[in-house]
C-alpha positions as CSV (number, residue, x, y, z in Angstrom):
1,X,116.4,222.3,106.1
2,X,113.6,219.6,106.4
3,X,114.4,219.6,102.7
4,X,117.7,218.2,103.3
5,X,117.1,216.1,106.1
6,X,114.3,214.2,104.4
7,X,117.3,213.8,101.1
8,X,119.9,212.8,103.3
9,X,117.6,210.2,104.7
10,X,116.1,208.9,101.4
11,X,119.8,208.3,100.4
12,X,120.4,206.1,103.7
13,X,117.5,204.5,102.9
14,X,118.7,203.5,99.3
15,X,121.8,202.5,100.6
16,X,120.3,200.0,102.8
17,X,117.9,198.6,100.1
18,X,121.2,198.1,97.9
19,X,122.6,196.6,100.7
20,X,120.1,194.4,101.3
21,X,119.7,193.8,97.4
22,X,123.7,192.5,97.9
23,X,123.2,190.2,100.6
24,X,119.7,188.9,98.7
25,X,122.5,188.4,95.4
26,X,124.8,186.8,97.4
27,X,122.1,184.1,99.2
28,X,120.9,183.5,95.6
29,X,124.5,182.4,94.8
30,X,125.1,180.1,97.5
31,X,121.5,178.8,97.2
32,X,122.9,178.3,93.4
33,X,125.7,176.6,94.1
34,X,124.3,174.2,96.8
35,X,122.0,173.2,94.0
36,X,124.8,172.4,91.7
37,X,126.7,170.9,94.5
38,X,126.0,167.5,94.5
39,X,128.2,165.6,97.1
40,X,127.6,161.3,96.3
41,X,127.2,158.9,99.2
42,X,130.1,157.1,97.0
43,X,132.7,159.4,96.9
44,X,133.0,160.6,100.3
45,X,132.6,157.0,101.6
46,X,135.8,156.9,98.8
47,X,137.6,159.6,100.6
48,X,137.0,158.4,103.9
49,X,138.2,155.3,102.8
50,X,141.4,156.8,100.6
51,X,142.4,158.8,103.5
52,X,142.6,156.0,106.0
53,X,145.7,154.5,104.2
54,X,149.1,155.4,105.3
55,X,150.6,158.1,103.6
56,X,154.3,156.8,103.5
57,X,157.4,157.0,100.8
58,X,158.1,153.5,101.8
59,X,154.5,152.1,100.6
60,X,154.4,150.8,97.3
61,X,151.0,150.6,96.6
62,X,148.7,153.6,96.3
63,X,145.7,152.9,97.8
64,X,142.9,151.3,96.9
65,X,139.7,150.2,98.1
66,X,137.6,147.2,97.5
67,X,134.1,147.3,96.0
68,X,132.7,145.0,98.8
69,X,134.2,147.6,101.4
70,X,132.4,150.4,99.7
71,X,129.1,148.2,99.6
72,X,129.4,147.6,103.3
73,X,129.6,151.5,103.4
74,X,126.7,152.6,101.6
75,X,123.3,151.2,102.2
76,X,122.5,151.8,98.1
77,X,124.3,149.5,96.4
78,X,122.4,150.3,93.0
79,X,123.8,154.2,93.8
80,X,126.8,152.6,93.8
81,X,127.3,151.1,91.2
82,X,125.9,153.9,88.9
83,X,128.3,156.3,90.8
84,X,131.0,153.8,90.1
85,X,130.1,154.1,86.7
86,X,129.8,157.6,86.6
87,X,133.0,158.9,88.2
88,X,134.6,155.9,86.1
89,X,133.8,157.5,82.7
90,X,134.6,160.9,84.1
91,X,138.5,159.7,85.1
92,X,138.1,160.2,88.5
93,X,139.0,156.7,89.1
94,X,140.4,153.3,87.9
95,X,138.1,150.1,88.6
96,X,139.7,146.6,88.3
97,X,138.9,143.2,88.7
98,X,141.1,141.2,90.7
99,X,143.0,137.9,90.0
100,X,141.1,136.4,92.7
101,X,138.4,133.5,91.1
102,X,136.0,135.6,92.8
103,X,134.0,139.0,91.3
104,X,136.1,141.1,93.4
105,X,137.1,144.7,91.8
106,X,139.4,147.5,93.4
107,X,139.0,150.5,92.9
108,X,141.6,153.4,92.7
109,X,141.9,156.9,92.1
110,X,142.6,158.1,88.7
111,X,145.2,160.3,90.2
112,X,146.5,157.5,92.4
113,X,147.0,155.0,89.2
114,X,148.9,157.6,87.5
115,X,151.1,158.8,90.6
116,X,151.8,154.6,90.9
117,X,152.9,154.8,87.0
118,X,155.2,157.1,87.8
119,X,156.9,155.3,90.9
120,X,157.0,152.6,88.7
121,X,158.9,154.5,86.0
122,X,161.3,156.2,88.2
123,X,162.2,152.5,89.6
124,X,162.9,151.0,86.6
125,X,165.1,154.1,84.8
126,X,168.1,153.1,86.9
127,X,167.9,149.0,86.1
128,X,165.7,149.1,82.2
129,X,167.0,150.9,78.6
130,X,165.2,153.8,78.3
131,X,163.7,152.9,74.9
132,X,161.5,149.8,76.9
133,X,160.3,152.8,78.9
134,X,158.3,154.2,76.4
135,X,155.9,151.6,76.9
136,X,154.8,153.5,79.6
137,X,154.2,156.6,77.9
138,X,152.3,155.0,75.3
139,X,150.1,153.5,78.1
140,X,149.4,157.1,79.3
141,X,148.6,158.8,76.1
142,X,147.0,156.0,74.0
143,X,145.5,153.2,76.7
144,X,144.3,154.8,79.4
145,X,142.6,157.9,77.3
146,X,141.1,155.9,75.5
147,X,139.9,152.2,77.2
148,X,137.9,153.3,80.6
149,X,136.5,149.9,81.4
150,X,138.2,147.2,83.8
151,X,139.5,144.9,81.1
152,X,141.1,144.9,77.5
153,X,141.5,142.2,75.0
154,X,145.0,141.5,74.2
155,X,144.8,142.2,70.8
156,X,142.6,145.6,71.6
157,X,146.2,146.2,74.2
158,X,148.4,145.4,71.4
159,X,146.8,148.3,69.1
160,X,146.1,150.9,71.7
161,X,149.7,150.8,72.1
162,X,151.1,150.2,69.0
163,X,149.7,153.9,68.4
164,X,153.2,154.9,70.4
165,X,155.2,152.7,69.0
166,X,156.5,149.4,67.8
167,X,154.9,146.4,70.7
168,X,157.3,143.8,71.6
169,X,155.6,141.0,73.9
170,X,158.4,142.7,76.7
171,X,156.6,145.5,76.4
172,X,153.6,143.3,77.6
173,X,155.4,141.7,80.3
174,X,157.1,144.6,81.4
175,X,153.6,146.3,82.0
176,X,152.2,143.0,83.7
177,X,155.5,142.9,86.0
178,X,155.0,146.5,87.4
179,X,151.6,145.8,88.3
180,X,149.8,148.2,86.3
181,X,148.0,145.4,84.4
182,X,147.1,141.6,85.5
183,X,146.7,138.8,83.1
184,X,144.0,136.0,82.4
185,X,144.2,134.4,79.2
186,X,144.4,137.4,77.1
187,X,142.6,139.4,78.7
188,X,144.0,142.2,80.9
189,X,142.7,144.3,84.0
């Protein structure tokens, strides 16, 4: 009977070390993951900033935020700029620089930009031909896939899209009048 006493607890005993062995796996996990986890100064000073807009059907604009905001947010402006760079090449978001005379850029959400296409789009199907509209498609699939940085050279514009189709200078104009791209002597942002 000892016998079976000292079994029964040897197998208690094992199913505690397993036990144990589980929770030690699963803290190894997390302890992974925190290490893969890296959360940038930029991008929640980004969402903090993203979320602060209104969220309303009647606002045309999806929001953006301006780089000297985000400066003023983060004490590492170097940091910034690289994770700027970093989340730009990755298409989490859109940097432009704006019309102003001065070096001022906005920056946007990736998703943001696209979602801003679209309300474009749906705008102009009830008062545009549907065949001007592709222009918009072939700014999708063949501009922004393929031109990450702030600004394109005309000509650079012209051939991105003239992978989609014929380019007509309304094409152009129709692109600069929805907002999704503003002109300075040939050059785009």
């Amino acid at each position: 009977m000892a016998k079976n006493i000292s079994e029964s607890l040897k197998g208690k005993k094992r199913a505690r070390e397993t036990d144990t062995e589980a929770e030690a796996s699963d803290f190894d996990q997390i302890l992974s993951l925190e290490e893969n986890l890296t959360f940038s100064d930029t991008l929640v000073a980004l969402r903090i900033m993203r979320a602060q807009f209104p969220q309303s059907d009647k606002v045309s604009v999806q929001p953006f935020i301006l780089r000297s905001q985000l400066y003023s947010s983060v004490e590492d402006r170097t940091q910034v700029d690289r994770d700027l760079e970093n989340l730009r090449r990755e298409k989490v978001l859109r940097i432009f620089k704006l019309n102003t005379g001065q070096d001022d850029h906005a920056i946007m959400f990736f998703d943001d930009y696209l979602c801003q296409m679209e309300r474009v789009v749906k705008r102009l199907e009830e008062k545009k031909d549907s065949d001007i509209l592709e222009v918009f498609k072939w700014f999708k699939s063949h501009v922004l896939d393929n031109k990450l940085e702030p600004s394109i050279e005309h000509q650079e514009l012209c051939t991105l899209l003239a992978l989609g189709g014929k380019v007509k200078d309304e094409h152009i104009s129709l692109l600069i009048n929805s907002g999704l791209l503003l002109s300075n002597y040939g050059i785009y942002f």
